[in-house]
C-alpha positions, 0 to 999 in steps of 0.5 A, a space after each residue: 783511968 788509972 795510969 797502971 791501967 794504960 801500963 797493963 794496956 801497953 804491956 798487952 799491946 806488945 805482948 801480943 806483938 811478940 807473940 807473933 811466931 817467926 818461924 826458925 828451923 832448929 840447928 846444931 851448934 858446936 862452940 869451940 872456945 881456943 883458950 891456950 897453948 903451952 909451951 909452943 915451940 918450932 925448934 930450939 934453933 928457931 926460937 934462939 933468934 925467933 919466939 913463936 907468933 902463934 894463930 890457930 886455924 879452924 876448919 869444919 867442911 860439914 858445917 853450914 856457913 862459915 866453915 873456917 875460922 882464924 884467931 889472931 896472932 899472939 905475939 912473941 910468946 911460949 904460951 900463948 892465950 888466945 880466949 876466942 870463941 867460934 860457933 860452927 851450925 850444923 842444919 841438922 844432926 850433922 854435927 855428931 860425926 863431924 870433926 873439926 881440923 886444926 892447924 897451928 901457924 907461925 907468922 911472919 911477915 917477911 915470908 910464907 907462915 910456918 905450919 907446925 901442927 895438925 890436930 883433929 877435934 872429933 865431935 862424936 865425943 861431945 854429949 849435947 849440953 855437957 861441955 869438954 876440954 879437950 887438949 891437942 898434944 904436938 909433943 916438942 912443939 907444944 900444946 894447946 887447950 879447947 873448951 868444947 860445947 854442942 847444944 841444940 838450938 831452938 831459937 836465934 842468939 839475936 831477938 827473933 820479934 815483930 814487937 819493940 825491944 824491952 828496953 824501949 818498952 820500959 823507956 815507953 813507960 818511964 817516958 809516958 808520965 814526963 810527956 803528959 805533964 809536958 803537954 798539960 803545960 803546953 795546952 793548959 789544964 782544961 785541953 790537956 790529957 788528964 790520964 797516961 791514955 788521954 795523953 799523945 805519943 808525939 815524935 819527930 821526924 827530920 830529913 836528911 839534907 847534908 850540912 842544911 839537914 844539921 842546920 835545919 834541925 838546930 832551928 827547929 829543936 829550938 822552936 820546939 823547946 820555946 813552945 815548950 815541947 820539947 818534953 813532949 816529944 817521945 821519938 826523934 828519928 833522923 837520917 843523912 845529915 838529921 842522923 848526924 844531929 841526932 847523933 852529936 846531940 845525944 852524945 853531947 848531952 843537949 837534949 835536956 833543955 833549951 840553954 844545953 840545944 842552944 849550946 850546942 848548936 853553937 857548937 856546931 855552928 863553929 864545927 861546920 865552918 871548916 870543910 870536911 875537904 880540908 882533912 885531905 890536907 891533914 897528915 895526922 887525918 891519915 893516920 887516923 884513919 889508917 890506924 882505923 882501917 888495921 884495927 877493922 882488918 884485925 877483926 875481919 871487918 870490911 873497910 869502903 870509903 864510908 869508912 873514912 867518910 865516917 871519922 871525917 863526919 865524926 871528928 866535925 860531928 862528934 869531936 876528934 876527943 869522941 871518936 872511939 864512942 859507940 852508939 851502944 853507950 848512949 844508953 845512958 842519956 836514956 836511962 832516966 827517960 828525960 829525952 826523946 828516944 833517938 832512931 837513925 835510919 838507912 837502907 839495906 841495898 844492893 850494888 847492882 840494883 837501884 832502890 826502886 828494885 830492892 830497899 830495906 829499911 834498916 833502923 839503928 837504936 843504942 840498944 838494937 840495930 833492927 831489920 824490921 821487915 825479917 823481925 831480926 833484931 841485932 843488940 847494938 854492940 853486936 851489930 857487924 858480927 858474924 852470924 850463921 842461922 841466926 847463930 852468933 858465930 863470933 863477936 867482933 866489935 862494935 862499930 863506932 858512932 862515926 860509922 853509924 852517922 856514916 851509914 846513914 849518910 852515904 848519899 854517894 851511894 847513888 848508882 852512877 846510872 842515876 847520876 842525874 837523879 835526886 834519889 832512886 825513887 821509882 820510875 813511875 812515881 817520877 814520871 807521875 809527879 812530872 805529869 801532874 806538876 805539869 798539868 795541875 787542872 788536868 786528872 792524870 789517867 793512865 791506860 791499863 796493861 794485860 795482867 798476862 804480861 805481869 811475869 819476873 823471874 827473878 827467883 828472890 821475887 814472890 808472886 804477890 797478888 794485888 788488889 783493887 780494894 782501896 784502904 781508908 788512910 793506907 793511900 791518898 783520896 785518889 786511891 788509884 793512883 798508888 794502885 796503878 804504880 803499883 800495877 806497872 811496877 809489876 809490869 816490868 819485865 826481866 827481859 827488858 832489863 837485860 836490854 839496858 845498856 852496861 852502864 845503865 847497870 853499873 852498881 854502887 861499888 865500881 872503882 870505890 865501894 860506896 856503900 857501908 859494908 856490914 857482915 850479914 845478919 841474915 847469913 845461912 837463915 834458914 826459911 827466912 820470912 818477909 813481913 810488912 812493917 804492919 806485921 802482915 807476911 808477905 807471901 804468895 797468893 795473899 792479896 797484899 798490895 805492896 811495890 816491886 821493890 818490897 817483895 825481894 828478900 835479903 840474900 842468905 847466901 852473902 857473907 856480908 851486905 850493904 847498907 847505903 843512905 836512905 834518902 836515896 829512897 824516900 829522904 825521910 825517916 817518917 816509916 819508921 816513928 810511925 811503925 805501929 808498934 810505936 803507937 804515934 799520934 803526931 808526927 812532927 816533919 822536919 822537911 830539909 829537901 832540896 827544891 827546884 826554886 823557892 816559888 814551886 813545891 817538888 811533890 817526891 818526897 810527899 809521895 814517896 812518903 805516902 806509898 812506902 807507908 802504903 807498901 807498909 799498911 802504915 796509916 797515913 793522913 790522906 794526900 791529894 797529890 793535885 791539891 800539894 801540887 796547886 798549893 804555893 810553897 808554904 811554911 806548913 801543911 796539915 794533914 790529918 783524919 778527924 774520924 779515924 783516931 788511929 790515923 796520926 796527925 802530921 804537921 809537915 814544916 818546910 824551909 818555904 821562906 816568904 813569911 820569913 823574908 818579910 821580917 823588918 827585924 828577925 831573931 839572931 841569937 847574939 854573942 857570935 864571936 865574929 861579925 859577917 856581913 849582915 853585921 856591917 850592914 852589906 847584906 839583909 840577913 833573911 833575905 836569901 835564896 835557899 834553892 836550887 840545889 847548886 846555891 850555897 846551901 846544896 847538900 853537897 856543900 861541906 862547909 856551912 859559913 856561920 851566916 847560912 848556918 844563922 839564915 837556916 837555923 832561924 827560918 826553920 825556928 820560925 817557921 815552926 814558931 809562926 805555927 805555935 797556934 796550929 800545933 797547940 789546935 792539933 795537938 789539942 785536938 788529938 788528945 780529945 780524939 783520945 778522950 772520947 776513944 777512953 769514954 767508948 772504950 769505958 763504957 763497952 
């Protein structure tokens, strides 16, 4: 099959997606662009000891939204030029007798602001698509110009789509050829892919951990170009401390081959080794920041502690050199398609619910910042905007790259009622996986409830149906148990958490906003639909299985929402490189979670994993949870469906390190500049104890010493590379999955 034959196929396969209508309820639209003013004046006598400092305030009460809008203050200046651009909706027709007020402020900053002039902008003037300029006259105090447009909207002014980007779509193209000359290398010409649809979508997936995230994935990245991988690779999905690699990493240019990694991660082995605490103590850190906290107050963009969180993560991360750099202008390293495409992730959240109660999967590319389950899609450069209906109502700037690393790294987010959690998982995963770790030889049962008593009133929670019908690769070979956790999440009802104590509902924000603020994408959408990341809609009275937490929506009233870490979930990023969309056969796990010891595996996360890709209708390998629960902890699980070709293949990397610790002589890259105590002999260097999570390596350390950070770094390139033999099988073994799918799909 020729390879313009799979670019046809591939551009049908997200043809199809786009197609998907996402219904939007048409508005009015009123732009209103403040150009100039001339010649303002408050009086000769004020302007001999003050020249104006002008702003202009917007004002439309039939409007939908954002009803009132400000310019910033042009300075010292008779004729003042503003060039800002505001955009009121209207739901309906509105618009046609609406009229805009205006009013013109001389600021001060030592008392109240001076308010001389009032004008009106009748909108019953303006022709539908035809634009105006209007101009207000204030006689002696000045004028000022406004260019007007009305238009009727039919569509968003973000891409409105269940499908990928365009931009992704051609990387998809342009990247395809270099992965399937990089897997012929690695498995040689007879196993390897002979044709574009022989060849397997490969992406990875790290989890976050912190600093032992960032170390983690030094060493694997370096696994995976010594096999000669690294080529291969078409996703890279990060979130918490595996964003901040994949953010630093791109930026510094490094995933182009093995030497630019290895450099890198030296690099960042220097970086780590002062504590992010120590910008406490630094004068010009404060200045910094500050600077950063007036330019966003200048543009109308909330500040939290993520705020400051994020320049600290971006001047260890990034460089102090790098600290204006914005996500958007990674595109550049993506152009020619020679490196993985780069995903970060977070969560959208609520303050006052845990994210067993409410979690949205966010995802942030250089080209999209995209609310995949409402198919809204933001470009990256106006991700924080403001927006009405899905009406760009005025851009503001792009945040920077720190902010982004910040985001999907605010484990501090956690409700304070969860304090003693790892994460905010759901109850009844919790308690099920204590139960089985428990008893592993005994099946876990769990007693039926009344349907009856299946009642919420919470008016954001659709009435979902749930069925009893177990799906191939949807869930684990014991169907039931994700059924059942479904069932008794269902089950809870509003009246018992009105019993909670207080405390037990403090939220995210109380004494310092922990979460990242952002403005709200979603602001005034009219008939705003909710889809799983399969594309089904979500909807009353279908017969869609999905967990309590799935079923409410974004708010549409909120000016501004919160977007948190969303390891406090599910501390891996595998939704979102196995979107379907994407179109992934093998999923490389990165697992850099936090155990209890080193001799007992913790099953969250590989339940989590498996029920958010079950709420999703994502395929999944099927997991026996009793069986993960029995197994030692080992370097690597496997995963995989033989029979079903469209079921990816995970290989699930751990950092178990028994293998590891038997080495008489393992690999330390030399060179380092300073000896450790391995070098003079006084300890063995991969003799160490990674858990628990108040060791030396816990997530909430700030600084790596350059020995963890070596120790980390090696074992997980090790345990990568002892595998070298399962990765080249399975790899191997779906291309012919996808050989023998050509030859049935060829002759029918």
């Amino acid at each position: 099959m020729s390879d313009q034959t799979w670019i046809n196929e591939e551009e049908k396969f997200h043809q199809k997606l786009n197609d998907i209508e996402i219904p939007y309820k048409p508005c009015m639209t009123v732009t209103v662009t403040v150009v100039q003013g001339r010649k303002i004046s408050l009086g000769c006598l004020h302007d001999l000891f003050d020249t104006p400092d002008t702003k202009v305030y917007l004002r439309c009460e039939t409007a939908t939204g954002k009803t009132k809008f400000k310019t910033k203050t042009v300075w010292n200046s008779h004729n003042p030029i503003w060039q800002e651009t505001f955009t009121f909706v209207f739901s309906t027709s509105e618009a046609a007798n609406s009229v805009i007020n205006v009013d013109i402020y001389e600021e001060d900053k030592f008392k109240c602001d001076s308010h001389f002039g009032v004008g009106r902008l009748k909108l019953s003037q303006l022709i539908v698509g035809e634009p105006k300029q209007v101009t207000l006259d204030w006689g002696s105090n000045g004028k000022v110009d406004f260019s007007l447009l009305k238009q009727w909207r039919n569509s968003p002014d973000f891409r409105l789509s269940l499908g990928l980007s365009i931009e992704e779509r051609q990387y998809r193209i342009k990247r395809k050829p270099k992965t399937m000359k990089a897997i012929q290398n690695f498995l040689g010409v007879e196993l390897g892919p002979a044709s574009l649809k022989e060849t397997p979508t490969v992406a990875v997936a790290i989890a976050g951990g912190g600093y032992r995230a960032v170390a983690t994935a030094c060493g694997a990245m370096e696994a995976i170009s010594e096999m000669g991988l690294l080529g291969s690779i078409m996703y890279i999905a990060g979130l918490s401390g595996s964003a901040w690699y994949v953010s630093s990493s791109f930026l510094h240019g490094s995933m182009n081959n093995l030497q630019n990694l290895i450099e890198h991660h030296d690099w960042l082995r220097e970086q780590m080794e002062e504590s992010l605490t120590l910008r406490l103590f630094d004068i010009s850190f404060y200045k910094r920041c500050r600077k950063y906290r007036e330019f966003k107050l200048e543009h109308y963009q909330p500040t939290t502690l993520v705020d400051y969180y994020g320049i600290a993560l971006g001047e260890t991360f990034l460089g102090i050199e790098n600290s204006s750099t914005q996500f958007s202008s990674l595109r550049k390293h993506l152009e020619t398609a020679d490196v993985p495409f780069p995903i970060l992730s977070c969560a959208h959240v609520r303050n006052r619910l845990p994210m067993s109660e409410f979690w949205d999967e966010v995802e942030m590319t250089p080209y999209e910042v995209s609310f995949p389950s409402y198919g809204i899609n933001i470009p990256t450069e106006q991700f924080n905007s403001r927006w009405g209906n899905g009406i760009l109502q005025q851009s503001l700037p792009e945040p920077p790259l720190h902010y982004m690393m910040a985001a999907s790294g605010s484990a501090f987010a956690i409700m304070w009622s969860k304090k003693s959690d790892r994460t905010e998982t759901r109850e009844d995963i919790r308690e099920y996986i204590n139960n089985l770790q428990e008893s592993h030889h005994e099946r876990i049962e769990f007693s039926e409830f009344d349907e009856s008593s299946d009642e919420d009133n919470d008016d954001e929670i659709e009435s979902v149906s749930v069925t009893s019908k177990a799906m191939k690769n949807f869930a684990s070979p014991d169907d039931k148990w994700i059924e059942i956790l479904q069932r008794r999440a269902f089950a809870r009802k509003k009246s018992d958490r009105k019993r909670e104590s207080q405390f037990d509902r403090i939220g995210r924000g109380l004494i310092l906003d922990r979460t990242a603020r952002i403005k709200n994408c979603a602001a005034d959408f009219r008939g705003l639909q909710k889809y799983r990341l399969n594309t089904d809609l979500i909807v009353p009275s279908q017969n869609i299985t999905a967990s309590e937490r799935i079923l409410r929506k974004i708010s549409t009233k909120k000016s501004s929402i919160s977007l948190c870490d969303s390891a406090l979930g599910c501390n891996l990023p595998s939704i979102h490189a196995l979107r379907p969309q994407r179109r992934v056969d093998v999923l490389i796990v990165v697992d850099c979670g936090n155990y209890l010891n080193e001799n007992e595996l913790s099953i969250e996360l590989f339940a989590t994993v498996q029920a958010q890709a079950h709420d999703h209708g994502i395929k999944f390998p099927r997991i026996s949870m009793e069986k993960i629960a029995e197994d030692p902890f080992r370097e690597c699980y496997l995963f995989e469906d033989e029979e079903d070709t469209e079921c990816p293949v995970v290989l699930w990397f751990t950092l178990a390190n028994k293998k590891f610790k038997t080495q008489n002589s393992p690999h330390r890259r030399p060179g380092y500049p300073t000896p450790d105590d391995v070098d003079s002999g006084k300890e063995i260097f991969n003799d160490f104890c990674i858990f628990p999570e108040n060791s030396e390596f816990g997530t909430l350390r700030l600084h790596f010493s350059s020995l963890n950070f070596d120790r980390l770094r090696e074992l997980m390139r090790f345990n990568i590379l002892e595998n070298d033999k399962v990765l080249r099988e399975k790899i191997a073994s779906k291309v012919g999955q996808l050989k023998q799918r050509d030859k049935i799909t060829s002759s029918t």
